[in-house]
C-alpha positions in Angstrom: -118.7 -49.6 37.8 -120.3 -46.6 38.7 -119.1 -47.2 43.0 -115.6 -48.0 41.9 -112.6 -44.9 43.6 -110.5 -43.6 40.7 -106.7 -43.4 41.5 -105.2 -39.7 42.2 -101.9 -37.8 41.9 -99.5 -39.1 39.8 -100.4 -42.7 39.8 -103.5 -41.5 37.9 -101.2 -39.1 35.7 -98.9 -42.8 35.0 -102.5 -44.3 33.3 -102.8 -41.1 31.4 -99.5 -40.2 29.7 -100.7 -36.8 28.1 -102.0 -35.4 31.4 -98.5 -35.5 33.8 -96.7 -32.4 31.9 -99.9 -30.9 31.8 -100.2 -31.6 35.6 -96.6 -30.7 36.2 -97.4 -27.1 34.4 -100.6 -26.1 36.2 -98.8 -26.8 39.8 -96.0 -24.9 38.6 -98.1 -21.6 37.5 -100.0 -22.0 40.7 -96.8 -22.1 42.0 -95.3 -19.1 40.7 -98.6 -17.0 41.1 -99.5 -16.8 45.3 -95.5 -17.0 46.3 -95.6 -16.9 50.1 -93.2 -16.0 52.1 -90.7 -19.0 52.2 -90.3 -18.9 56.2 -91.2 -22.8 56.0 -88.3 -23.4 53.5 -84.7 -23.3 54.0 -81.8 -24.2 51.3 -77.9 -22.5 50.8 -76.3 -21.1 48.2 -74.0 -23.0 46.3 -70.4 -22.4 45.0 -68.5 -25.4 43.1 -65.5 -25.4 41.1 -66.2 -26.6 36.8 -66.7 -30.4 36.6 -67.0 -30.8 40.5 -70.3 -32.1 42.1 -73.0 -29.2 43.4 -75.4 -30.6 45.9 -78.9 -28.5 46.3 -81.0 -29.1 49.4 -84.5 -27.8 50.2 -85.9 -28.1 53.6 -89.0 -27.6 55.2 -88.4 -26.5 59.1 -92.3 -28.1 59.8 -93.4 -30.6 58.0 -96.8 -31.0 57.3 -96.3 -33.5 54.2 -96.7 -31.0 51.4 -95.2 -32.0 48.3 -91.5 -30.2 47.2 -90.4 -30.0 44.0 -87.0 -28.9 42.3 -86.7 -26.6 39.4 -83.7 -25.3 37.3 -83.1 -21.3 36.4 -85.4 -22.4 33.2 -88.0 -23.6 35.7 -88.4 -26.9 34.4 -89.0 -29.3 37.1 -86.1 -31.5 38.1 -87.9 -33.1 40.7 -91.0 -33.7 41.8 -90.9 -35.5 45.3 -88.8 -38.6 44.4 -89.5 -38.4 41.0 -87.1 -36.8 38.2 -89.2 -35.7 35.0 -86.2 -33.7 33.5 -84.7 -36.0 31.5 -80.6 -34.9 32.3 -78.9 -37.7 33.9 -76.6 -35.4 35.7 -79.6 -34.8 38.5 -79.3 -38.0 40.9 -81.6 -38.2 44.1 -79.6 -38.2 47.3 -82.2 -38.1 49.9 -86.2 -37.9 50.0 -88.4 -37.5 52.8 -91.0 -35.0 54.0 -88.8 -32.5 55.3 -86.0 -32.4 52.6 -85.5 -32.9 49.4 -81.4 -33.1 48.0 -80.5 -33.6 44.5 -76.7 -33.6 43.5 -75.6 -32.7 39.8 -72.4 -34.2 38.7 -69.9 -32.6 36.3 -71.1 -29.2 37.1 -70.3 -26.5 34.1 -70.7 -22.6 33.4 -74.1 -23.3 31.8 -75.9 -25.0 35.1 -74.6 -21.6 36.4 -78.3 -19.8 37.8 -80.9 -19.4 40.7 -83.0 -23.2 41.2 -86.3 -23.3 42.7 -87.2 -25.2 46.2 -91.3 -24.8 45.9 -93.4 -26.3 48.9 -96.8 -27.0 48.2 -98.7 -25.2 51.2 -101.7 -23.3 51.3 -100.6 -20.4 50.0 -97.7 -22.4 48.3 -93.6 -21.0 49.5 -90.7 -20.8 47.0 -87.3 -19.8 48.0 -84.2 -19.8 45.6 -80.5 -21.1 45.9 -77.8 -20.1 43.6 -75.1 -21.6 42.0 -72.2 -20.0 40.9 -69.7 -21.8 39.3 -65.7 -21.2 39.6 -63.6 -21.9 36.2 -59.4 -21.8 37.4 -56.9 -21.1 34.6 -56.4 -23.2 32.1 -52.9 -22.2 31.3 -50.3 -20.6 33.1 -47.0 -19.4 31.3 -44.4 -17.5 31.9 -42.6 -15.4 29.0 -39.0 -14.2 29.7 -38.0 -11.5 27.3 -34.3 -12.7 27.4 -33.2 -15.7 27.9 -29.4 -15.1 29.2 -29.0 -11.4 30.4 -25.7 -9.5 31.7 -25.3 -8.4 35.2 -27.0 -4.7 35.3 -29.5 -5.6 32.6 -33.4 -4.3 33.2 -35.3 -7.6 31.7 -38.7 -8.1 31.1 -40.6 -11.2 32.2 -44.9 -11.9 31.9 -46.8 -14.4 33.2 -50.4 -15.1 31.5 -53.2 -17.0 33.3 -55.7 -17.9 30.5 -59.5 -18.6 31.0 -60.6 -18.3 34.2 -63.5 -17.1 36.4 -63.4 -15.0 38.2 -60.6 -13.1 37.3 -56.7 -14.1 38.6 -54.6 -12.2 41.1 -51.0 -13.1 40.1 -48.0 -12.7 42.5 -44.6 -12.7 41.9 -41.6 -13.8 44.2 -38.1 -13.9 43.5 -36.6 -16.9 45.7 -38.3 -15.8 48.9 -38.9 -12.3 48.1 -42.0 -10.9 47.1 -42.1 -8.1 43.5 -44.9 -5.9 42.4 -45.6 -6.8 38.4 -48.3 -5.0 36.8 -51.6 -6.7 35.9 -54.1 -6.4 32.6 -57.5 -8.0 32.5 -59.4 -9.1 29.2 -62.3 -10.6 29.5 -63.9 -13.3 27.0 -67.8 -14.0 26.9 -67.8 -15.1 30.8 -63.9 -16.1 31.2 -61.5 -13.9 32.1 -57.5 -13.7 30.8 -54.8 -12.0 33.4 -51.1 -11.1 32.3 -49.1 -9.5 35.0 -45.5 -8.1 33.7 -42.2 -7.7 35.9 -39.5 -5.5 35.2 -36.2 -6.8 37.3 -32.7 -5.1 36.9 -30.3 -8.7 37.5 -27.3 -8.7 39.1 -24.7 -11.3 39.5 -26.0 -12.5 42.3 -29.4 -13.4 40.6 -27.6 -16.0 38.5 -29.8 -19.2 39.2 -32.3 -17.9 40.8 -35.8 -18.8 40.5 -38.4 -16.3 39.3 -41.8 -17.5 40.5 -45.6 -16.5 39.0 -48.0 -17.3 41.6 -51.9 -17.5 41.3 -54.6 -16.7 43.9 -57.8 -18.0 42.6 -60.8 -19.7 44.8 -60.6 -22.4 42.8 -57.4 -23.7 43.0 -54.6 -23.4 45.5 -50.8 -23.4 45.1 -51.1 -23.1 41.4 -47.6 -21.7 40.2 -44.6 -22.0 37.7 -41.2 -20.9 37.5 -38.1 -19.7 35.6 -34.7 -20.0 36.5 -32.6 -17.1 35.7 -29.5 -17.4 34.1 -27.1 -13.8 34.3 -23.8 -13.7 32.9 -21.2 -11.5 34.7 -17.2 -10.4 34.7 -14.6 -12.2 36.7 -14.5 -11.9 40.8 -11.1 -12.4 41.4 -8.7 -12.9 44.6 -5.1 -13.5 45.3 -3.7 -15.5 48.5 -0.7 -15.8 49.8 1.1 -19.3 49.7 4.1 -18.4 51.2 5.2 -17.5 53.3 2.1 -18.6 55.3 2.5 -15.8 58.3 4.7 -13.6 59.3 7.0 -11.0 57.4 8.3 -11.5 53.4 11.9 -10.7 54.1 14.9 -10.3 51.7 16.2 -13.4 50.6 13.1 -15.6 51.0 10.6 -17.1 48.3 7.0 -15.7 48.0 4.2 -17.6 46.3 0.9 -16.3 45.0 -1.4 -17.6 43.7 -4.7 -15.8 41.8 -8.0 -17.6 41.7 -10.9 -16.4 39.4 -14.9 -17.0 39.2 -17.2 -15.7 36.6 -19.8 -16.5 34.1 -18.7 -17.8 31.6 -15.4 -18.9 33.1 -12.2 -16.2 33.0 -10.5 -17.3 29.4 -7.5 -15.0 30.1 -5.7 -14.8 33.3 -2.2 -12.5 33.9 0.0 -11.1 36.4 1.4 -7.6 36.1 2.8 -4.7 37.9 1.6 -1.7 38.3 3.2 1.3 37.4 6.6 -0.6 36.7 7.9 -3.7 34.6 8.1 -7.0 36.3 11.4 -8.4 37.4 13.1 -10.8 35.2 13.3 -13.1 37.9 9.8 -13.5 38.9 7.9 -16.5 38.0 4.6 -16.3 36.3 3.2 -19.8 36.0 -0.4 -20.0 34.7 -2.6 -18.6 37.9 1.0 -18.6 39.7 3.3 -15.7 40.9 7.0 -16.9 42.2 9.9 -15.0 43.5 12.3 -17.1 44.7 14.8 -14.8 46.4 12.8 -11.4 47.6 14.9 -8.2 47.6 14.4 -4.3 47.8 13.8 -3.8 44.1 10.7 -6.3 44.5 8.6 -3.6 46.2 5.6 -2.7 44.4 1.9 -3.7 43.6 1.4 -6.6 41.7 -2.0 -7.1 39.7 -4.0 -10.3 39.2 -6.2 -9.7 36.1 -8.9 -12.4 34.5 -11.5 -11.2 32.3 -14.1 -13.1 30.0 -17.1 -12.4 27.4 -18.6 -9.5 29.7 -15.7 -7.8 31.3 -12.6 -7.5 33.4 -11.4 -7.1 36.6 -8.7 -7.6 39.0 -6.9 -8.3 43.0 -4.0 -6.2 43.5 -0.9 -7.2 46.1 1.1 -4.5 47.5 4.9 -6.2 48.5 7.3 -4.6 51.0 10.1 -6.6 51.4 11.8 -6.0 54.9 15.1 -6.7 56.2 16.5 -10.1 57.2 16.8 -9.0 60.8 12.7 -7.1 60.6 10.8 -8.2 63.8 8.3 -6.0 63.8 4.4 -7.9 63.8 2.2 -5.9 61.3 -0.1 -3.7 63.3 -3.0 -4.4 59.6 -3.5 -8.1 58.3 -5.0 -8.7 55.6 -4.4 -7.6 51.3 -5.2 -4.2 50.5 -7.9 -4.4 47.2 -9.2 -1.7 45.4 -11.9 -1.6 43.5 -11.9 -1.4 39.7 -13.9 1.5 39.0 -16.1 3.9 41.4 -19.3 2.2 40.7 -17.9 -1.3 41.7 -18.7 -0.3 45.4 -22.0 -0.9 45.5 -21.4 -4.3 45.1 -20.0 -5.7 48.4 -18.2 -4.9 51.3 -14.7 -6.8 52.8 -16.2 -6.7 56.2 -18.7 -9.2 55.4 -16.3 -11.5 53.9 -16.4 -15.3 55.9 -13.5 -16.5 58.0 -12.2 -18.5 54.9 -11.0 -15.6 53.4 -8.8 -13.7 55.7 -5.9 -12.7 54.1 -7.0 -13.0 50.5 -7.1 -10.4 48.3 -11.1 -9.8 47.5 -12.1 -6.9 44.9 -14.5 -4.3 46.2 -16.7 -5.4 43.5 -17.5 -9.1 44.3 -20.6 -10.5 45.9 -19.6 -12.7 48.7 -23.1 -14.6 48.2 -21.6 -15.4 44.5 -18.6 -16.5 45.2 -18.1 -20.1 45.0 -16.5 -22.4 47.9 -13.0 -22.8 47.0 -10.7 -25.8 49.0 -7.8 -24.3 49.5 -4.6 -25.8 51.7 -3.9 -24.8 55.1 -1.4 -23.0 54.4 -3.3 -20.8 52.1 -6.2 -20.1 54.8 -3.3 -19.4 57.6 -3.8 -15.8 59.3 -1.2 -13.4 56.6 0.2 -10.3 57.1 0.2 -8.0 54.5 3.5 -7.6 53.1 3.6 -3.7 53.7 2.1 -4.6 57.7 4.8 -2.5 59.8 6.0 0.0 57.3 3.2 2.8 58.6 4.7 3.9 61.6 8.2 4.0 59.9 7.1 6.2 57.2 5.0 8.6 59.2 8.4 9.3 61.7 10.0 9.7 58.0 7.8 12.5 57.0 7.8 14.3 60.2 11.6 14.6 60.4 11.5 15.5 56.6 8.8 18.8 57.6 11.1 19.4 60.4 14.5 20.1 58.8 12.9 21.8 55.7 11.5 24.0 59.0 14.6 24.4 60.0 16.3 25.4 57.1 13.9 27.8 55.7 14.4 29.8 59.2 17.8 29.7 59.5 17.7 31.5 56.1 15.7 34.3 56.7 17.6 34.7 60.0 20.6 34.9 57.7 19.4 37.6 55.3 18.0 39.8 58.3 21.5 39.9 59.7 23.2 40.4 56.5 20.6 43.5 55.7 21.4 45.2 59.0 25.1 45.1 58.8 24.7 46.5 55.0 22.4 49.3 56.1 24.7 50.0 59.0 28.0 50.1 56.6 26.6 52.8 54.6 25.4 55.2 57.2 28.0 58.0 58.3 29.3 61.6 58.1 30.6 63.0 54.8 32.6 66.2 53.7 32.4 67.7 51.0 35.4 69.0 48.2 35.2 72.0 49.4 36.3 71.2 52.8 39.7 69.0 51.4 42.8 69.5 53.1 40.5 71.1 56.7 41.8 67.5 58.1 45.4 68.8 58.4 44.6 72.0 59.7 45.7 73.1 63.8 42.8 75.2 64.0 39.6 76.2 62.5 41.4 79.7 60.6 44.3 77.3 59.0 41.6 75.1 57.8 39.6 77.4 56.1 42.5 79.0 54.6 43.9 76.1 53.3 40.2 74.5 52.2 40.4 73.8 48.6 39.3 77.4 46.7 40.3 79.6 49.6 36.9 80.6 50.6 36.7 82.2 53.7 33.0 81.6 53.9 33.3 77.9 53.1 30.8 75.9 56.0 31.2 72.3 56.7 28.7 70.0 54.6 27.0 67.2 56.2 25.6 64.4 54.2 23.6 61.3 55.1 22.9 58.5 52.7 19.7 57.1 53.7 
């Protein structure tokens, strides 16, 4: 009938299927032609991490129930009102209403990376844009330890490779709780980005099962790391204590015990007592990690070694014995075993004074790492307070050598005193008055006329000769 209202907007289109895209395409153009402004419309953009959900929102701040409409970066409409034409199930309708139109996509990935389209259907019509950017975190993240056991004082070479990601990693590196500088290279892949930082660490003995730790800073993940454990190999730390006698003086005729206790990696193999400088007494007893003299005496003085050694090196605690008289009372003014170190550049490697309380009077090499060293349970006796066996002798030998300076002194004087007097008296000896031959026989002579008549050769004019022997 000719009277008879025909349907409009996309109810009509619904009767018509070739006429919506066409419908869809003319509002678009119209669209894109007479922008405005976009102060009506308001939208965010968006940042979402691969496979998360990104939500899109376009408001209008006043309403006057113009149509909105979504489009992707390839402006194809997503939505139009409440109605999804784009056939991608991803796109779901969270809210519809005149003032806002929100569309979530699901399982978001690099490709739905772009600027979409809010458009508002006004008089002239308003577009505004919202981007999505899409965050892609590492895939993989190794680390690569160039060798796997190293030796105390070895430079090793360790790099840790975070693969595919956007954007690019930051990789830190800590070392137990301490932070390292590495050094970073970036390749980049079509959009995806590859990051390998390399460390250089000199190991020490003290590094021995410690953890080295790659660390990522990425926006799209948090707390991503992995570790290695490093495993060092180092020579023998080694100590002596004192069994017995627990305190006080080693005196002739009493025992002494030692006892030598070494830690390394791998484990001391070989472990031996010696004495420096001089041959060990028949009586000691050596014992496996043991050193026994049952009756001390004078010929026991000297410095006895503890060595150990294993795959990497060797090393060693020296004991220096004084053995004192029976009736000795004297305390030790210095407690504690005198250690030196194995070569000069073993004393960078730890100091006695920050040995622990548990190891007073032990004997610790210069060399040892007091973090490395293991905890030991040893008896009372052996933790006791010791003296040193030489403790007392210091003031003894310094009086010594000052009464030795003294009568060298002394002597050297006296001599020189000696020759001076002995010079004088010869010089004095051989000074005089001497006559000549010619005045022989003048000594008998009463008076001066006799004598020169009777002067040997009967000169008349003969005259007295004086001579002085200088």
């Amino acid at each position: 009938m000719a009277g008879r209202a025909q349907p409009s907007g996309p109810a009509a289109c619904g009767g018509a299927p070739g006429l919506l895209p066409l419908l869809l395409l003319l509002l678009s153009a119209a669209a894109i032609i007479p922008r405005g402004d976009g102060q009506n419309l308001v939208t965010e953009d968006v940042t979402v991490v691969e496979g998360d959900v990104a939500t899109i929102s376009c408001r209008v701040k006043n309403s006057d129930d113009s149509v909105i409409q979504l489009l992707n970066p390839n402006r194809q409409t997503i939505y139009f009102r409440d109605f999804r034409p784009l056939k991608d199930s991803r796109f779901q309708l969270v809210n519809f209403s005149n003032s806002e139109l929100r569309v979530s996509l699901t399982n978001v990935s690099i490709s739905d990376e772009g600027r979409y389209f809010c458009q508002l259907y006004t008089d002239p019509p308003q577009e505004i844009y919202t981007t999505i950017t899409v965050l892609v975190p590492p895939r993989n993240l190794v680390i690569d330890i160039q060798k796997e056991i190293a030796v105390e004082g070895e430079e090793i070479e360790l790099n840790c490779t975070a693969m595919a990601s956007r954007p690019a990693t930051t990789i830190r590196w800590f070392k137990g709780n301490k932070e390292l500088t590495g050094k970073s290279e970036v390749e980049q892949w079509s959009d995806m980005y590859t990051v390998t930082s390399q460390l250089l660490l000199k190991v020490g003995r003290e590094d021995d099962g410690v953890p080295v730790i790659c660390l990522v800073d990425h926006p799209a993940v948090k707390d991503l790391q992995t570790q290695r454990y490093l495993e060092v190999m180092y020579k023998p730390q080694v100590r002596v204590s004192q069994n017995y006698p627990v305190q006080g003086l080693t005196r002739e005729g009493e025992p002494l015990e030692l006892t030598c206790a070494a830690f390394g990696k791998p484990q001391p193999t070989d472990m031996r007592w010696l004495r420096v400088d001089d041959e060990m007494p028949q009586h000691v007893v050596v014992s496996g990690s043991n050193l026994l003299i049952s009756n001390l005496n004078k010929t026991d003085n000297g410095t006895y070694r503890c060595e150990a050694s294993n795959a990497v090196g060797k090393s060693h605690a020296d004991y220096m014995l004084f053995v004192y008289d029976t009736t000795a009372t004297t305390e030790p003014a210095v407690h504690g075993f005198t250690q030196l170190p194995n070569s000069a550049e073993e004393l960078d490697y730890g100091d006695l004074s920050g040995l622990g309380p548990d190891l007073i009077g032990t004997a610790v090499p210069l060399n040892a790492s007091t973090e490395a060293l293991p905890t030991v349970q040893l008896s009372n006796a052996s933790l006791a307070f010791r003296p040193d066996s030489r403790a007392g002798e210091e003031g003894a030998i310094r009086s010594v050598d000052h009464a030795v300076v003294g009568g060298v002194v002394a002597v050297v004087v006296f001599a020189m005193l000696c020759l001076l007097i002995i010079l004088g008296r010869y010089f004095a000896r051989h000074k005089g008055t001497y006559f000549t031959h010619e005045a022989k026989g003048a000594d008998d002579a009463a008076d001066a006329d006799t004598a020169i008549i009777n002067a040997e050769g009967g000169q008349n004019n003969s005259e007295e000769k004086k001579e002085y022997f200088i």
